[in-house]
C-alpha positions as a Python dict, from the first residue, in 0.01 Angstrom:
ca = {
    (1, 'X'): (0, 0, 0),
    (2, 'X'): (206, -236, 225),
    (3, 'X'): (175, -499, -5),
    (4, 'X'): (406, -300, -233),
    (5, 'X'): (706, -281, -22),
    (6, 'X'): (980, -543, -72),
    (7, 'X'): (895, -837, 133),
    (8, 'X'): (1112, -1186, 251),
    (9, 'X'): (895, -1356, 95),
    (10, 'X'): (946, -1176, -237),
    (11, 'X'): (1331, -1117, -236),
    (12, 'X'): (1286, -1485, -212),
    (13, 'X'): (1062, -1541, -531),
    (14, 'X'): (1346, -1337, -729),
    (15, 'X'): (1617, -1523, -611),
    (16, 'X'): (1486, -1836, -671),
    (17, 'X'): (1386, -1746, -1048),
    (18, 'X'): (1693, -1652, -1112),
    (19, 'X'): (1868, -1927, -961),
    (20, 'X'): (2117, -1742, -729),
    (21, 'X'): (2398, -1870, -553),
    (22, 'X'): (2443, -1817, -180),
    (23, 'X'): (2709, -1554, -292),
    (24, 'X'): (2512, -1372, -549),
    (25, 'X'): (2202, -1374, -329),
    (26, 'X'): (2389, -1230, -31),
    (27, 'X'): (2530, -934, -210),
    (28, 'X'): (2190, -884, -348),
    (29, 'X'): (2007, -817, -22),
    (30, 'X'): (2314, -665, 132),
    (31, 'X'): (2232, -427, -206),
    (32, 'X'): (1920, -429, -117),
    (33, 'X'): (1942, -337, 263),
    (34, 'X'): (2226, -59, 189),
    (35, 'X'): (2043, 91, -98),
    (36, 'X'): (1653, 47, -144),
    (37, 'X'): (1566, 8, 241),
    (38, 'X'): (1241, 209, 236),
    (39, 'X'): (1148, 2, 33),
    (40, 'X'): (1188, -275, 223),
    (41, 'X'): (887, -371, 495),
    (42, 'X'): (954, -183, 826),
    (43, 'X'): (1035, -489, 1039),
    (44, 'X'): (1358, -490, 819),
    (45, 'X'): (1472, -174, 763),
    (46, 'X'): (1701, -174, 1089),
    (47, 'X'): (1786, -559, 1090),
    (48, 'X'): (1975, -726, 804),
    (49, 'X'): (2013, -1025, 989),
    (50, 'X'): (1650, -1053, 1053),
    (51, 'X'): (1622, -984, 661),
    (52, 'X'): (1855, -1256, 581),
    (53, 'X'): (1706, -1524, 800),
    (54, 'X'): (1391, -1488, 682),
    (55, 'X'): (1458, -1431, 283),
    (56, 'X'): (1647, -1780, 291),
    (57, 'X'): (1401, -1936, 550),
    (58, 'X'): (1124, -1860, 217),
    (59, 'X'): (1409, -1933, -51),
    (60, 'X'): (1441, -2294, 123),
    (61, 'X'): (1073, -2279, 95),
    (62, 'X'): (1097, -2247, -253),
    (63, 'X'): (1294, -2512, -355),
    (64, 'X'): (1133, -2787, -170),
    (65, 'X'): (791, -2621, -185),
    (66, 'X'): (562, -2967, -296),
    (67, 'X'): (702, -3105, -57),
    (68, 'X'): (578, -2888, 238),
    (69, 'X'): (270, -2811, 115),
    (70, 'X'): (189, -3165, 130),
    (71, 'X'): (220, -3082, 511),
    (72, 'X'): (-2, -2772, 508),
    (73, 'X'): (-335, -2958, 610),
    (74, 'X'): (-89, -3085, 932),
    (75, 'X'): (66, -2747, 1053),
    (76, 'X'): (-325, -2624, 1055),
    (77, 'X'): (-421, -2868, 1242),
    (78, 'X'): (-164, -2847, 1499),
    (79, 'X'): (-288, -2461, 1498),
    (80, 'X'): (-652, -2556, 1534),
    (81, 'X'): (-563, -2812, 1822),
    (82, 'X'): (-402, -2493, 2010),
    (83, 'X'): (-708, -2268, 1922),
    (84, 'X'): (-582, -2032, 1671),
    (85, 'X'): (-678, -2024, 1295),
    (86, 'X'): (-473, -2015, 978),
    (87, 'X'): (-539, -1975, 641),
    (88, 'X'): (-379, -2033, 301),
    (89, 'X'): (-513, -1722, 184),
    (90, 'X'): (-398, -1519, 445),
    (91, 'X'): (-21, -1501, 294),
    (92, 'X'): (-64, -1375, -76),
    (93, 'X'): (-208, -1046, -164),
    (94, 'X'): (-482, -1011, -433),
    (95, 'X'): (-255, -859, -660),
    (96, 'X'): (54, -1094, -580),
    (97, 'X'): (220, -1137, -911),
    (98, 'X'): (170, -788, -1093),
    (99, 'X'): (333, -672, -760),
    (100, 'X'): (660, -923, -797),
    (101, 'X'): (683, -840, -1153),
    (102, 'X'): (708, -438, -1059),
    (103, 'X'): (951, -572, -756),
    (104, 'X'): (1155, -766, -973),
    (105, 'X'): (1188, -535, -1288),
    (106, 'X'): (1301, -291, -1015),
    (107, 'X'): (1555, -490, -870),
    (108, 'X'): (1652, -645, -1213),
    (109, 'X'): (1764, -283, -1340),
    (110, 'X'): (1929, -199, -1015),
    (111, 'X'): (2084, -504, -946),
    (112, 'X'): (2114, -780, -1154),
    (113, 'X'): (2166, -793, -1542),
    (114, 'X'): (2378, -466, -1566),
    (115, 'X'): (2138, -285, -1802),
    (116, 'X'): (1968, 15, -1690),
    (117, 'X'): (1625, -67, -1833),
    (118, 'X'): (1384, -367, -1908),
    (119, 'X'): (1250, -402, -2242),
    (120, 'X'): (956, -598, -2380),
    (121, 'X'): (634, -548, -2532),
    (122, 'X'): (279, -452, -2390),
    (123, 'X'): (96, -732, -2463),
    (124, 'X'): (349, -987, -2332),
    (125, 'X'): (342, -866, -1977),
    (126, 'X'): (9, -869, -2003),
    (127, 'X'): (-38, -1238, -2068),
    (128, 'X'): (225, -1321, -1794),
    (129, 'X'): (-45, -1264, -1555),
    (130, 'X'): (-379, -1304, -1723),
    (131, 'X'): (-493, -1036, -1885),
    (132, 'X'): (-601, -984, -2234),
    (133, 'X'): (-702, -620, -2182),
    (134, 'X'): (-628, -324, -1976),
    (135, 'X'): (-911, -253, -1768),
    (136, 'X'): (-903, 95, -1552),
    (137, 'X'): (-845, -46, -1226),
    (138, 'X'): (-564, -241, -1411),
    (139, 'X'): (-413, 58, -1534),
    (140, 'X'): (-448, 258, -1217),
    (141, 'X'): (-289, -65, -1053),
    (142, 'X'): (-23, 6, -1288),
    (143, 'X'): (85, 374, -1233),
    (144, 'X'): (65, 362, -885),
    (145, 'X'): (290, 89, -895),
    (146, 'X'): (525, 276, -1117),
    (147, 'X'): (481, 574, -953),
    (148, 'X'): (602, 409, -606),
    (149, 'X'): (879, 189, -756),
    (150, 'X'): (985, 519, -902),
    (151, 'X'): (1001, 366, -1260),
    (152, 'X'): (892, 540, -1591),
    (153, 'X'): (762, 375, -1921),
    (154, 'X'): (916, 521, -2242),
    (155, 'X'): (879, 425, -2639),
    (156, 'X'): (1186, 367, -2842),
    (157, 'X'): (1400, 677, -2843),
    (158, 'X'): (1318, 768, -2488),
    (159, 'X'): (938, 885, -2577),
    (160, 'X'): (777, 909, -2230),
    (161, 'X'): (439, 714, -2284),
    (162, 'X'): (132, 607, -2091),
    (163, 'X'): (32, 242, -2070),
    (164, 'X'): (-326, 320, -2116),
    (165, 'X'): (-239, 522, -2397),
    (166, 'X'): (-41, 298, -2634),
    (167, 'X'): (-132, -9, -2833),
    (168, 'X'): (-114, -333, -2676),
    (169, 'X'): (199, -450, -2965),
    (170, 'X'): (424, -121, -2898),
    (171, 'X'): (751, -223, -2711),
    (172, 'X'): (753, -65, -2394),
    (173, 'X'): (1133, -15, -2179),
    (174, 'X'): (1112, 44, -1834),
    (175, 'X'): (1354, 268, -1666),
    (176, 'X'): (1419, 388, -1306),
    (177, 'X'): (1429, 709, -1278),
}
């Protein structure tokens, strides 16, 4: 369940695909920090500076990332050489996008476009990550994900509705409720 609270490393993905300034980032996490903070990891829930350093320490990341992953097979060396392992692996989650996409639709409503809702059909954020289908542990993935991001899925006209329950071309909005 850790996996689902906002990480640096996250805030960082958004920024970056949205292509925020230094200004519009800032007031983001300040957002952030003021009014989402449990869901923000623990380590940052009493420290915006700690927040900030490390958000634009990944965000830096970001936009020179070819470039330092060419020097991945060096930094794990140097670890190796002073006994200690690391591995690629270790830093994503197994569900890594379908948990951005939850972070950023949340953050997207609250934050960025002004609109109080995302809109778009089934079947599209589907193939954004992969899928063709909903399988069950898909769909469980799913509401527990909306059910911790506090976020509902309705039908046009406000129609509460179940993503397991409608077809794949309905347009779905997603609110936070």
């Amino acid at each position: 369940m850790i996996e689902l609270y906002y990480g640096s490393f996250d805030i960082a993905c958004i920024i970056h695909s949205y292509d925020m300034g230094t200004k519009t980032a800032s007031i983001l996490l300040e957002n952030i920090w003021k009014n989402d903070n449990l869901f923000l990891l623990p380590c940052y829930r009493s420290n915006l500076r700690k927040l900030y350093l490390d958000v634009y320490y990944w965000t830096d990341y970001l936009c020179d990332k070819p470039t330092i992953d060419k020097e991945f097979p060096s930094v794990q060396k140097d670890f190796e050489a002073l006994g200690r392992g690391m591995e690629e692996a270790a830093f994503m989650t197994e569900n890594f996008d379908m948990d951005l996409f939850f972070k950023m639709k949340r953050l997207q409503i609250l934050y960025l476009e002004g609109q109080d809702y995302v809109r778009m059909k089934l079947r599209t954020m589907l193939k954004i990550y992969g899928y063709k289908r909903r399988t069950q542990e898909l769909l469980r993935y799913f509401r527990e994900c909306l059910m911790f991001y506090h976020m509902q899925t309705y039908l046009r006209g406000r129609e509460e509705c179940d993503v397991g329950e409608i077809g794949l071309g309905e347009m779905i909005i997603i609110r936070v409720i």
